[in-house]
N, C-alpha and C positions, 0 to 999 in steps of 0.2 A: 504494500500500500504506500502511496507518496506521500510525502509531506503533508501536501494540500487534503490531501484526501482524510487524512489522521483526522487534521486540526476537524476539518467539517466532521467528522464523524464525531469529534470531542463536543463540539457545539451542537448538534441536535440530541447527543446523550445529557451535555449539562454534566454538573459537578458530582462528584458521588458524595452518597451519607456523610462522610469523613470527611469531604473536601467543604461541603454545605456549615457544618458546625464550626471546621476551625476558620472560616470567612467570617462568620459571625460573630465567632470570640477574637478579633483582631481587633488590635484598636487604630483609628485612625491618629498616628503620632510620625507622620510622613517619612515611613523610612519601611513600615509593614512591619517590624521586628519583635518581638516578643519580649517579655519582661523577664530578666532571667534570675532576678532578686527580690525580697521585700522591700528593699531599697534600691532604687533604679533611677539615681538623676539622670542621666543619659538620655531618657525617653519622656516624651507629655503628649500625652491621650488627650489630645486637643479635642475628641468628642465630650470628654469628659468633663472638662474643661465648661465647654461650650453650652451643654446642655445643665450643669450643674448652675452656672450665671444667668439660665434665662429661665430656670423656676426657681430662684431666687428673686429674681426681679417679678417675676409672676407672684409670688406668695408674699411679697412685698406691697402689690400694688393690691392686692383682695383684703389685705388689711386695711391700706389705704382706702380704699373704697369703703369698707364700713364703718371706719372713722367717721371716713366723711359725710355718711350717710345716715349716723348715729344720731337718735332722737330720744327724750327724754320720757315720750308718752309709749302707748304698744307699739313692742320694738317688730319691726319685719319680720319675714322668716329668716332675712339671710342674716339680718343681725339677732334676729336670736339662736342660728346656731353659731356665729362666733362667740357670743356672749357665754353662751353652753361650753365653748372650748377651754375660753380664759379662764371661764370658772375651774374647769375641770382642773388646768394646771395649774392656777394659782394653791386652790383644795389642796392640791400634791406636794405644791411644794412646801405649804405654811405646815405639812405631815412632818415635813425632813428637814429643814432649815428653820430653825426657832429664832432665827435673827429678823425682825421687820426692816433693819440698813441693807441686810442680803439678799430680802425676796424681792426687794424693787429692782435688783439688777438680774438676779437668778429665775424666778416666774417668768420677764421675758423671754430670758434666755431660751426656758426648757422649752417656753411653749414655740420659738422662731425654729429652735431643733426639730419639735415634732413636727413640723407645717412644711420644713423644709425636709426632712427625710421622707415624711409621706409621700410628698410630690415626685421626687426622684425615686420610691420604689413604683410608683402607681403609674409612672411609665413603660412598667413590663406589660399594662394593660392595653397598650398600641398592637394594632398587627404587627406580627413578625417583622415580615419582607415589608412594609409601607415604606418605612423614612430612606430605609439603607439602599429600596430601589430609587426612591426620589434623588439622594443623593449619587447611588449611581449616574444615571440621569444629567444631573449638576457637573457631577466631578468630568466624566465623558465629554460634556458638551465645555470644557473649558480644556480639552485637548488634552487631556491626561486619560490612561490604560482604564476603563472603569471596571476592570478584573481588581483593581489596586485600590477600591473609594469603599475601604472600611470604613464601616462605623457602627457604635455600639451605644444603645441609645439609653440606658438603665446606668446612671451613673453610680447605683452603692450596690452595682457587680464587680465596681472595679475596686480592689484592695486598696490604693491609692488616697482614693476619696472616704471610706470608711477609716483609714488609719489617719487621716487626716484631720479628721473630724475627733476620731478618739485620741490623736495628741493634743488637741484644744482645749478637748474636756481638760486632760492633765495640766494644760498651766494655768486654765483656771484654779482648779484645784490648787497648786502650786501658789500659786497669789491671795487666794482666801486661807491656807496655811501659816503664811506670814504676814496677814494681812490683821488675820482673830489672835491665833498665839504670838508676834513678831517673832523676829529673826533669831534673837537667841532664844525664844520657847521653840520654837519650830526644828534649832537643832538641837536643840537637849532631850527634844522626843524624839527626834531621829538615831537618836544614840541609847535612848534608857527604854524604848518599847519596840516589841510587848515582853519582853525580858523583865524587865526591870536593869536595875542596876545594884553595886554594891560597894561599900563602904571600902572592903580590900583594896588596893589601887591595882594589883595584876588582875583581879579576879573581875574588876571594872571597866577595865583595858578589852581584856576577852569581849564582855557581855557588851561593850559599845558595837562592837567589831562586828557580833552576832548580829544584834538591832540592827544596823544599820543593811545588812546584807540583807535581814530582810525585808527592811522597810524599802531597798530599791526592788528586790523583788515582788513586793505586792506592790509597786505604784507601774512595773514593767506587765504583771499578770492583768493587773486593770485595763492598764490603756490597753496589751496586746488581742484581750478576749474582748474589749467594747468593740474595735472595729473589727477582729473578724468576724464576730457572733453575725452579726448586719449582713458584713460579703458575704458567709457564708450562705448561709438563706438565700439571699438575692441571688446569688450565683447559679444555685441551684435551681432556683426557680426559674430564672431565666434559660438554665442547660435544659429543661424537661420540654418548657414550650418549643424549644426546635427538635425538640423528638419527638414530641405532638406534631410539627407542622413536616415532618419525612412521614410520617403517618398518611398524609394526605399527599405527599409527592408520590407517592409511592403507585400512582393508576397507572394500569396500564390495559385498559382497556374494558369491557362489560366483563368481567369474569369473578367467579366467587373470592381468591384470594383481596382484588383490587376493590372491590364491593366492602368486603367485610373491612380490609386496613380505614378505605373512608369513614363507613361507621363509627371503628375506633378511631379516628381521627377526631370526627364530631365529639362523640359522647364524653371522651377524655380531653378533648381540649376544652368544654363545655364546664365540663368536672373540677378542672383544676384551675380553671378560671374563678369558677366559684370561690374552692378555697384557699386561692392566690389573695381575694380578698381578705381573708382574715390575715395571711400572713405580710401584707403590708401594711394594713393599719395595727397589726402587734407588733410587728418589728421598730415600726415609730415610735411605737408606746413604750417600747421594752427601752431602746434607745435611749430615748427619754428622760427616762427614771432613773435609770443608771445615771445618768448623767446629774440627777437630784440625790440621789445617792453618795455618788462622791464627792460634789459638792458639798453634801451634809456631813460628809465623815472628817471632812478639813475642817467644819468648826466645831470636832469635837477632842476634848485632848484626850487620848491615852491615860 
């Protein structure tokens, strides 16, 4: 078979299974490359980027809006469900934060996390193929390979964005630390818990040494399970739907195998759509909390 003949046969066959998934999990950071660390300056997932700035500015301006639109007699629906939200998070926070100087800055906080994590999981609720063909499309029509116009539209799939997010939580944290206990309470608990300490000076020596290993270990286990708990989920969630949607690639033709895979294509992409919903608005939630969590555990001493 020739050259020409290949490539045409490669294009009316289309990608395989395996070629379809890892298109999808590429991120657009213009070079096609893969991430080969948890740390990876080298590359930026400018979808990521991208789409993470404009539902922020979205969940930005929906607040705006009902500020704006906020009346003191029967409030609308749409301001009584954000009024339902604020409540909800201030409720949570005033649970964990007994300081009224911290919940005017922490209540926003929890609740601009939860409004913006929601929005960036509740993106897996787009069709698949929608944006990344639209983009193909874009990227193609500006003279570039559109084999090569990744894009990945779920910004807390990508580890990046979730560990970004959980080293934030941690300098807050790190700021209401020395902020409630100052600077030398803050290291004198860094060195006497959860041990204690002791009067011996070698035997004090040890136990600071103890503390302290573990106090950076429990502030490295925090930040490291806030953001992957988030990826993790999202990832997943996102890897099933393109196995749902080879489910439905899968026709080929009126026959029983290609009948039945549609089926399951329907009834399980239907399914898990269903309870993709609980698992974005808990994962915002869980997010969240955590995040009132450790802010509450910073103004508490040891």
């Amino acid at each position: 078979m020739s050259t020409e003949h290949a490539a045409e046969a490669a294009a009316q066959h289309g990608p395989s299974a395996g070629e379809y998934i890892a298109h999808h999990l590429t991120y657009f950071n213009g070079t096609g490359a893969k991430q080969q660390a948890l740390i990876d300056f080298s590359l930026i997932n400018y979808d990521t980027i991208f789409f993470s700035a404009l539902l922020a500015i979205l969940g930005s301006f929906v607040f705006w809006l009902a500020a704006r639109k906020a009346t003191s007699g029967v409030p609308g629906r749409f301001q009584a469900a954000v009024e339902i939200l604020v409540e909800m998070v201030a409720d949570q926070a005033k649970g964990l934060i007994h300081s009224p100087e911290s919940r005017k800055f922490v209540a926003p906080l929890a609740l601009t996390v939860f409004v913006f994590v929601f929005l960036m999981n509740a993106m897996d609720f787009l069709p698949l193929d929608w944006l990344p063909r639209l983009w193909e499309g874009i990227y193609g029509g500006m003279g570039h390979d559109p084999h090569h116009a990744y894009l990945r539209v779920v910004p807390t799939a990508d580890i990046n964005a979730t560990m970004g997010m959980s080293v934030t939580v941690l300098l807050v944290c790190l700021y209401y630390n020395v902020k409630i206990k100052g600077a030398g309470g803050w290291a004198h608990e860094l060195v006497s818990a959860p041990f204690g300490t002791s009067k011996n000076p070698l035997l004090a020596v040890i136990l600071g040494i103890v503390n302290f290993a573990m106090q950076l270990i429990e502030f490295a286990a925090k930040t490291i399970s806030h953001g992957m708990r988030l990826f993790g989920n999202m990832f997943a969630g996102e890897l099933i739907f393109m196995l749902i949607a080879l489910m439905g690639a899968a026709w080929t033709g009126y026959n029983a195998p290609s009948i039945l895979l549609f089926l399951g294509h329907f009834v399980a992409g239907f399914a898990w759509a269903l309870f993709h919903i609980l698992v974005v608005v808990l994962q915002a939630f869980i997010f969240m909390m955590l995040t009132l969590v450790y802010v509450g555990q910073a103004h508490e001493a040891h």
